[in-house]
N, C-alpha and C positions, 0 to 999 in steps of 0.2 A: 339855332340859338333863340328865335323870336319866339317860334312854337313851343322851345321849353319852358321860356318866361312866363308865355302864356298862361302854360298849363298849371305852372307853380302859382299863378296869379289867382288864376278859379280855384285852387285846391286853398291858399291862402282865404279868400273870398267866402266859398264852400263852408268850410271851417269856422267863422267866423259867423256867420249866420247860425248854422248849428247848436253856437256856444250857444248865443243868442237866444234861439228859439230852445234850449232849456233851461234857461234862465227865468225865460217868461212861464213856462209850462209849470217847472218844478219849484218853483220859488213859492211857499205857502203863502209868504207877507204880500203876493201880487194880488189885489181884488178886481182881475181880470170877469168884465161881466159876460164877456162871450165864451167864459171856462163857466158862467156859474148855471147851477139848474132852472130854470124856471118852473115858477109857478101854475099850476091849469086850473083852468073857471069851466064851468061852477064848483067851488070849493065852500060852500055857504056854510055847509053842518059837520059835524062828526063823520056822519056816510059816508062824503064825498070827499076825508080829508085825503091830500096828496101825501103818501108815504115818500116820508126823507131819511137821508142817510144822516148818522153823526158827523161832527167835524167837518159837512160838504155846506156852502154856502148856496143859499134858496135869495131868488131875487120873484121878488112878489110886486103887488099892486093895489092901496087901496081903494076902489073907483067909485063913483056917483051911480048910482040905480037911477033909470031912464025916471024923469016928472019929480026928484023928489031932492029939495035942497039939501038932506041932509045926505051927509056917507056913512050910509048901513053896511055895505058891504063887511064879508067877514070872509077871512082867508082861513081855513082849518087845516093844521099838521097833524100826520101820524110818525110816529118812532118807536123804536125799541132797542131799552138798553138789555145786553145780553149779559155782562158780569159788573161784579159790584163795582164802583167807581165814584167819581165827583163827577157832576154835571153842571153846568152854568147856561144861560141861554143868552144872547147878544142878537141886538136889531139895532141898525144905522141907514138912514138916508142913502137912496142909491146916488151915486153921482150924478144923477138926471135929476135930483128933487132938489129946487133950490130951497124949499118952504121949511118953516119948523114944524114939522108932524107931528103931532101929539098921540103917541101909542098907546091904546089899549094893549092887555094882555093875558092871556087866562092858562094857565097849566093844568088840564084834568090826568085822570087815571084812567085804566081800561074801563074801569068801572063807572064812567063818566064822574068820579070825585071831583070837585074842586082842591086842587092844594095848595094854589096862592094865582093870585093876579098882582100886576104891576101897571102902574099910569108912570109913564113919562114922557117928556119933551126932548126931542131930536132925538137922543140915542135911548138904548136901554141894556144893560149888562146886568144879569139878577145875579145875586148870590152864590157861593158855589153849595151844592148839598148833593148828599150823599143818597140818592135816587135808587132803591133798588130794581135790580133786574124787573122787566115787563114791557107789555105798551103803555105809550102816553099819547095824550093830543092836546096841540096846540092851537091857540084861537088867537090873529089878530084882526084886530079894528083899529079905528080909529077917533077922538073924541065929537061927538056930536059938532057941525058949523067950522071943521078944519075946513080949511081951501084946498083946492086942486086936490090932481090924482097923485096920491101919494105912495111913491115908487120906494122900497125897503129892499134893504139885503136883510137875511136871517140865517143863521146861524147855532145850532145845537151844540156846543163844547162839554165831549166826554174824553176823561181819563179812567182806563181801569185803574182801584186802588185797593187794598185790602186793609187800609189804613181807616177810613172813613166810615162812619156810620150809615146802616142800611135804612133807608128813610123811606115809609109810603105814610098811608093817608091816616091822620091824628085818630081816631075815631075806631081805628083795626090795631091800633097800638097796646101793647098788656107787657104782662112778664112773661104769659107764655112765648109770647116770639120772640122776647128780648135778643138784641145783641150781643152774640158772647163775644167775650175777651180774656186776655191773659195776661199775666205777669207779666214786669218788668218790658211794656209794649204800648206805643203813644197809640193815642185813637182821638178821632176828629169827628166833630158833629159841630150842630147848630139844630135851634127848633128855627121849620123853616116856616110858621107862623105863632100868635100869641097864644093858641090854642093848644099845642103839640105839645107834646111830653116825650121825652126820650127815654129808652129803658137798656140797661145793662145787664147783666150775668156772669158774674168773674168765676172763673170755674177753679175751685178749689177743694186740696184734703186736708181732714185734720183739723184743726182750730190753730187759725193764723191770728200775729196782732200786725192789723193793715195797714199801711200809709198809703190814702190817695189824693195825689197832686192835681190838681185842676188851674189850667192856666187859660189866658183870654187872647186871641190870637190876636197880631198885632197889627191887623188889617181894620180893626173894631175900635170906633170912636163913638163917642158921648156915654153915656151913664147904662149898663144893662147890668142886672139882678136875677142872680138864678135861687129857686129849691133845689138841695141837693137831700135824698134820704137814701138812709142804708138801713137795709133790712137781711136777713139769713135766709135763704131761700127753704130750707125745712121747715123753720117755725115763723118765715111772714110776721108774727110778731111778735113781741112791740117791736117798734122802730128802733136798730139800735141808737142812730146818731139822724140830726136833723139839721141843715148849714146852711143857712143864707148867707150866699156869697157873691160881691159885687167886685173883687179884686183875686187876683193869684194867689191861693191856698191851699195849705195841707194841710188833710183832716186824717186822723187817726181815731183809727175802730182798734181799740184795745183788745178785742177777743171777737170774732165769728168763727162759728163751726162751720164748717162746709161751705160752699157755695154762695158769694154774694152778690146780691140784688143791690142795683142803683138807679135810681129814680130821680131824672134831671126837669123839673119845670122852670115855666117864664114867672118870674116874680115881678118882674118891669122891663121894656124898654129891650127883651132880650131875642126879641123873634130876629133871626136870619145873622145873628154874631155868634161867629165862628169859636168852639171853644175847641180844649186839649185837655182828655185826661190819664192819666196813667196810673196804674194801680203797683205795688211792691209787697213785701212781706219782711216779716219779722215774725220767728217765733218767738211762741206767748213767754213771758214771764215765768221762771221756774218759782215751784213750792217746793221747802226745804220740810221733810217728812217727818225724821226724828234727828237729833243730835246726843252721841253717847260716848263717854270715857272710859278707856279703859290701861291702865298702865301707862298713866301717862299718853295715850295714844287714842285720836278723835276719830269717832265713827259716824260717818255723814249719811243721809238716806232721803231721795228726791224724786216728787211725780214726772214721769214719764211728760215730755213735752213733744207733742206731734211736729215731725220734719224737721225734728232736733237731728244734726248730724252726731253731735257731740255737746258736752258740756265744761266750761270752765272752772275749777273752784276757787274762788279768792280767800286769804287770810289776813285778820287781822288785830293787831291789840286795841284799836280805836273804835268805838261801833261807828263811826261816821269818815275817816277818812283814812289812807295810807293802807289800802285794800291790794294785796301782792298777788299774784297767779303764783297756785302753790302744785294743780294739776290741771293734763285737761284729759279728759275723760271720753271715752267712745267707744263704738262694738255694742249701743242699745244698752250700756251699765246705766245705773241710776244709781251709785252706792261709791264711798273711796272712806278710805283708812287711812292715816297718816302711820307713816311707816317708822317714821323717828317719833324718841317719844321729849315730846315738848316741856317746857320748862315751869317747874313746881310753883305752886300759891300765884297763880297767874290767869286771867279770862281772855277768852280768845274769841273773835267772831268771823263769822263765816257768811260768805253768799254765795250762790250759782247763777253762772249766765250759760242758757244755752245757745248754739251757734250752730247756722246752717252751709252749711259749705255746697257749692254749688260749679267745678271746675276752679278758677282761682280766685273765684269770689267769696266774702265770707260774712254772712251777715248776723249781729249776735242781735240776742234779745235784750230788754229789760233786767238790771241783777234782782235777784229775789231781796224780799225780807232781811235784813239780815241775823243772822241766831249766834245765840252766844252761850260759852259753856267756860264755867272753874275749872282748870286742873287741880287739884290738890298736891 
């Protein structure tokens, strides 16, 4: 009986340790520093920097060079992100540093680009931005006349996303590389300095009329001012629409043929605020061709409108309001005939809206002009 007790007692015991020790192991929120990598000296340059993983936490050191008051030391990271995603970068005081460190920070490219540095005091959390696949390196230091050796956890925070804007270095930035996107689909950016310019490419057929919504993510506080310009990616020019926008807006381009081009700059204040934009469609506005009587009975005829599923036709006796749905029209027709013949010494008007159906979505255009014809 003692010996079973026993046995249940270590098995009890056992068990309980185990839970234990993966709790501590697998638990992310534990900043366990004998789980974390460390950092190797000499790590001074680019050459030398220590290649790190995403998401793994690096505990580093910045120290005093032998004879010299200040601390030059520079710790250099290598990484590589492999698919598109958000990246952010984070540094905080090791639990050993009781001092307030004053971080330098530098984020180059392979290409040893600079694409932004960061100064701050005790912690540092940048921005999140949309970092396209490659290598990067990372440089810290320290402010000239900090005290002690100052001991940091670091941190590389990536998520893949296909949501986010593909970002490298301002200066390789055009239309040729532009970010494509699509329809009725949010997209996420930020210029991740004053300099940067972000470019779009909404891939479209036909000649659409566009509504695109631009919102300001709610993480973004004090005053920031974007350029927005739309241009047709065939004919580049003129610009069709130009919008400085400092609040949540919807801009509408009336008519683009094919392909459009979106061109975001910093106007103020807007380097590293996260925006959202999405793009929708409307087909264009129908023209109403000829309007003809015969026997009493109205003969309609209308330009072909691109990614028109169909067409509506309204009737009415008012040119301006009490507009009825008398057909709706589809099968690629541009033409109807009223089949009853309508009522003598009387003027009747007419408009077309065309309509895109899309599964059980249904989105109409703008009605045309409207035209009006005597019966006799």
């Amino acid at each position: 009986m003692i010996r079973k007790s026993f046995t249940k007692l270590k098995r009890i015991i056992f068990s309980g340790l185990v839970m234990s020790l993966c709790t501590f192991v697998f638990n992310p929120t534990t900043p366990a520093n004998a789980a974390m990598v460390q950092e190797s000296e000499p790590n001074d340059d680019a050459a030398a920097a220590d290649t790190i993983s995403l998401n793994t936490w690096v505990k580093g050191t910045i120290g005093r060079k032998a004879n010299d008051y200040y601390y030059k030391d520079e710790d250099w990271y290598k990484f590589t992100i492999t698919q598109p995603g958000v990246t952010n970068i984070e540094i905080k005081p090791d639990i050993s540093n009781s001092i307030n460190s004053y971080w330098n920070t530098q984020l180059q490219d392979a290409d040893q680009n600079t694409l932004r540095t960061w100064t701050s005091v005790h912690t540092l959390k940048s921005a999140k931005i949309g970092w396209m696949p490659g290598t990067y390196y990372l440089k810290v230091n320290v402010w000239s006349g900090t005290s002690g050796d100052n001991a940091y956890n670091l941190i590389v925070h990536n998520t893949p996303s296909s949501q986010w804007e593909k970002e490298q270095y301002y200066e390789h930035k055009n239309f040729s590389n532009a970010n494509i996107i699509s329809l009725d689909r949010e997209y996420t950016g930020n210029l991740y300095n004053r300099y940067d310019t972000d470019y779009y490419r909404l891939k479209l057929k036909g000649a659409n009329d566009i509504k695109f919504n631009f919102s300001i993510d709610n993480t973004v506080s004090g005053n920031c001012a974007w350029w927005i310009e739309f241009q047709e990616y065939k004919t580049r020019r003129p610009l069709l629409t130009k919008e400085l926008v400092s609040s949540n807006k919807i801009i509408n381009i009336p008519k683009c043929t094919g392909d459009l081009l979106i061109k975001i700059s910093n106007y103020g204040g807007a380097d590293e605020a996260v925006y959202h934009i999405e793009a929708s469609r409307k087909p264009i506005t129908p023209e109403i061709s000829s309007i003809k009587v015969n026997k009493r009975k109205v003969s309609l005829r209308w330009k072909k409108v691109s990614n028109a599923t169909g067409y509506y036709v309204y009737r009415s006796t008012n040119p301006k309001t009490s507009f009825k749905k008398v057909k709706t029209v589809t099968g690629g027709q541009t033409s109807y005939t009223e089949k009853k013949a309508l009522s003598k010494n009387k003027t009747y008007y007419y408009k077309i809206v065309a309509f895109d159906k899309s599964g059980s979505k249904i989105t109409k255009s703008n009605a045309s002009k409207a035209k009006k014809i005597f019966v006799k």
